[in-house]
C-alpha positions, -999 to +999 in steps of 0.1 A: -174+171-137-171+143-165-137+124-158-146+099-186-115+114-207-095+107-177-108+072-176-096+064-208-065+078-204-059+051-173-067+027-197-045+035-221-015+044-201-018+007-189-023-009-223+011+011-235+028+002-198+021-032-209+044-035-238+072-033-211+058-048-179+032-077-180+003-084-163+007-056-139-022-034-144-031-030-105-001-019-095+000+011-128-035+018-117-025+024-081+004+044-088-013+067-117-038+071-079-007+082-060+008+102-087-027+121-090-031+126-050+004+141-050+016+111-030+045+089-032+049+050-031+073+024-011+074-010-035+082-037-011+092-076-034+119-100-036+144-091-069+139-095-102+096-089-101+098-056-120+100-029-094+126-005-115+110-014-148+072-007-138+086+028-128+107+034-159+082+020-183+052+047-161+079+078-166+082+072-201+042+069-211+035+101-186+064+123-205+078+133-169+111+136-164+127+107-144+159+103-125+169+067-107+195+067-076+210+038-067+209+044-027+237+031-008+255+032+028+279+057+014+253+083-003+256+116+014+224+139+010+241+159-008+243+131-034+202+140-035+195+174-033+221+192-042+252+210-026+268+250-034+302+247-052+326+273-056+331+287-090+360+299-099+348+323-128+324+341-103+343+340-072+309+334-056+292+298-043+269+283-067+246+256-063+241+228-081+204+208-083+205+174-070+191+143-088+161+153-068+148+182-091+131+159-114+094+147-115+095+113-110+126+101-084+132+062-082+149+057-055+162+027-057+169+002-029+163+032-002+169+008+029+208+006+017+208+042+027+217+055+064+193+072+079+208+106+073+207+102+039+168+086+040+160+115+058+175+141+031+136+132+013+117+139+043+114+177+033+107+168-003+079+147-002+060+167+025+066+201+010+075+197-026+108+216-014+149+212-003+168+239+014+206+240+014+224+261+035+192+283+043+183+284+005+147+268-006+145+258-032+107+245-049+103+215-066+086+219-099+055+195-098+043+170-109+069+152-082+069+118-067+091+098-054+090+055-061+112+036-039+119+003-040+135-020-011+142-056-007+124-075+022+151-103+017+183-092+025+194-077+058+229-071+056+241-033+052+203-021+053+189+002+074+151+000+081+129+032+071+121+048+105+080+052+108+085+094+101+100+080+068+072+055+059+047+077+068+053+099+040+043+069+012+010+070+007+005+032-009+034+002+001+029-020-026+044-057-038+046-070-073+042-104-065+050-134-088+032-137-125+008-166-137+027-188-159+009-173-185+019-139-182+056-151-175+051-169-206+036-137-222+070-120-210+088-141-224+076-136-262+075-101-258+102-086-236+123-119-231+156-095-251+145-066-233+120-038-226+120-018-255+114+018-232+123+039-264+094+026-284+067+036-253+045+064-267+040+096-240+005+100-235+009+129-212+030+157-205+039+174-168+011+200-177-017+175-185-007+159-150-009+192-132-042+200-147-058+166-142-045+165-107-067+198-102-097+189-118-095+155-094-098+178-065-138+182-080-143+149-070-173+148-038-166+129-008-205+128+010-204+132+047-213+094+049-180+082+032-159+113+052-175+096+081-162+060+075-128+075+067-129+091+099-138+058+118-119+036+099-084+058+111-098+063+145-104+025+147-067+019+145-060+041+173-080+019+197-068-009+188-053-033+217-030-052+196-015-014+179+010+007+200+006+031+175-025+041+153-026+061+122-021+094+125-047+123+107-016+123+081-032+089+071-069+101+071-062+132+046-039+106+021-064+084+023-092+107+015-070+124-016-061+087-028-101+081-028-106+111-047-085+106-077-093+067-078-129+074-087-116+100-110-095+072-128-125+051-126-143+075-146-166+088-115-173+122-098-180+109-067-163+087-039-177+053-031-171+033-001-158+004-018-132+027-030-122+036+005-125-003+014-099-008-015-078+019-007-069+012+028-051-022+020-021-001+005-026+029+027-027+016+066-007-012+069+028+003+069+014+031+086+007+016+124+028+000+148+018-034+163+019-034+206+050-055+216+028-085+228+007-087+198+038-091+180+056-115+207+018-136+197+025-137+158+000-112+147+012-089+119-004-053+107-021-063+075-048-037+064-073-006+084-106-018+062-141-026+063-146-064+062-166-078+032-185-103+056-215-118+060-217-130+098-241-118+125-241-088+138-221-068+111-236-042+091-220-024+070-229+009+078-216+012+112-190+001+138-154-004+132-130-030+117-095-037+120-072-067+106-042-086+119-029-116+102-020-149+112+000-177+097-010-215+107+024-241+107+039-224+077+015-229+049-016-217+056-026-176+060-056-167+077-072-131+081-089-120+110-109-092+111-122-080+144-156-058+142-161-036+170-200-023+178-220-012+209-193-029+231-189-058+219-161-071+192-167-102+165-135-116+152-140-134+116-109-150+105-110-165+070-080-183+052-071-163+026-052-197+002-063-222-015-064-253+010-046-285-011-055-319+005-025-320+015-024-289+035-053-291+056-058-270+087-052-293+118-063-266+146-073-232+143-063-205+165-069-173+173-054-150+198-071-115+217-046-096+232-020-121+232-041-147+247-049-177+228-093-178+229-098-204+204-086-237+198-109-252+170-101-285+152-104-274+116-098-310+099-121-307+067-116-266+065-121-252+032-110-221+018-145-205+020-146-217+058-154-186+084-148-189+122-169-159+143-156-152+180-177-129+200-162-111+224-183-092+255-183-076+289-179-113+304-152-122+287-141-134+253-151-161+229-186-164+247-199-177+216-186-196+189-202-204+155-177-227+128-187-233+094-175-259+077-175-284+047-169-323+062-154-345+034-191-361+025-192-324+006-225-313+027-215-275+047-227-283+086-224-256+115-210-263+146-214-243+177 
């Protein structure tokens, strides 16, 4: 099937998104993915980035219907999906739709919500349905629901529980412009988004077809494989209390499908995958209490991009954890697992100022520290390799780095 139409489309949406929202074409592109894999998406930043106005500028260019609700500790569910009123005409109870029969439901600020109200979505988002007092009632698709919540402030939140965030397919951030596309903002938007002057360049039908035609796409048994591995990976995992469950391996393989559709392919890569599984593991596992006593965080399920010995790319199993060095520097460590033995890589991930040089590097293996190197001259490109075997861990160390002469040495 030829999904170049669909390909252009992407493109286009994004251009007219644009006129609102700048230099946020990732984040449009990921969503259009969820929208198309019938799945929803948590959008996790600071104030003031553009969460509401991404999803209000995207629900005008699709021509879906779009309802926001302002979440907060005294919604009732009710509020959401709906309640039966009396009617005095009829002498009978009739109901009245929620905010939730709509295509597209921003949820705004959900984590201001109790938990009984959070949960009022749980039914929605799994089967595109709400029941009230033993009524269910469908939910015309296309439906998704965008949330937004504010990693700042803890005060009168309430944290999603993992049922809840399991139902998000992607947890995304908007992070902060360049100055040149705040400056771009500036010119055009800097009174105000103009939403009425967006063009619709779809309609609820076109979305329900497209998402069928998506379901064309071919997954080969080599890619179905490294989905498969990549989600079992998680699950043996010392540092995770809790891998992914198959809830993540059939998003994940949906997500793949319609990205390659947007990307104008019939087919599923495993790049795509790769990509993918940024957004879709992360808030999806649970880290062990120790790994998390040691500073390690859940940062992505994916194949590493590497180079180092020992790691092709066609078999074993990766998993990430992140670390942060003294406040300013983040490094990644991905940890390779084949034929019994594990390689950890860890590879800082920001541009390394003279004055924010690495003094020591360290890395940790089930909460033990196993490497202590003295990282003076580190570079960004700079890649550490731990190998871990039956005798123990770190039996072999291999550092590269770049001394201040500007000549890369290797140290073992």
């Amino acid at each position: 099937m030829d999904f170049t139409e669909l390909r252009h489309l992407a493109e286009q949406i994004e251009t007219e998104c644009g006129k609102a929202i700048i230099g946020k074409g990732e984040q449009i592109r990921l969503v259009l993915t969820s929208l198309f894999a019938g799945g929803h998406v948590l959008i996790d930043d600071i104030p003031g980035v553009g969460k509401t106005t991404l999803v209000k500028a995207l629900s005008a260019v699709l021509g879906c219907g779009m309802v926001r609700v302002q979440f907060t500790p005294d919604l009732l569910p009710s509020d959401i999906v709906g309640m039966n009123i009396y009617s005095q005409k009829t002498g009978e109870m009739v109901f009245t739709p929620g905010p939730i029969m709509t295509n597209i439901l921003l949820a705004d600020e959900i984590n201001r919500a109790i938990p009984r109200t959070q949960s009022a979505l749980l039914e929605a988002m799994e089967e595109r349905q709400v029941s009230v007092d033993g009524v269910t009632y469908p939910l015309a698709p296309p439906f998704m629901v965008l949330a937004t919540q504010n990693p700042v402030e803890t005060e009168t939140t309430f944290a999603l529980p993992a049922a809840q965030l399991d139902r998000f397919l992607f947890k995304l951030s908007m992070g902060y412009p360049t100055p040149r596309e705040e400056a771009a903002m500036l010119r055009t938007v800097g009174d105000g988004a103009a939403f009425a002057d967006l063009r619709p360049l779809l309609s609820p039908e076109e979305v329900n077809r497209f998402t069928r035609e998506i379901r064309q796409v071919r997954l080969s048994d080599p890619v179905v494989a490294y989905i498969v591995e990549l989600v079992q990976a998680t699950r043996e995992q010392p540092e995770l209390a809790c891998g992914a469950s198959p809830r993540v391996s059939r998003d994940l393989f949906r997500a793949s499908k319609a990205y390659a559709a947007l990307s104008g392919r019939d087919y599923v890569t495993p790049d795509d995958v790769k990509y993918l599984a940024r957004y879709v593991l992360p808030h999806r596992v649970l880290l062990s209490h120790q790994a998390a006593l040691s500073g390690l965080e859940a940062l992505t399920g994916q194949e590493a991009d590497a180079d180092g010995p020992g790691q092709p790319r066609e078999a074993g199993k990766w998993m990430g954890v992140q670390l942060q060095l003294g406040g300013l520097v983040r490094v990644e460590t991905l940890t390779y697992s084949r034929d019994g033995e594990t390689w950890f890589q860890a590879k800082s991930s920001d541009a390394l100022s003279e004055a924010h040089r690495l003094d020591s590097l360290m890395v940790y293996v089930n909460g033990a520290e196993t490497a202590d190197i003295d990282a003076n001259e580190v570079e960004k490109t700079s890649t550490l390799y731990l190998r871990q075997g039956e005798e123990g861990p770190a039996v072999k160390i291999t550092f590269h780095y770049t001394p201040a002469s500007g000549e890369s040495g290797t140290s073992e």
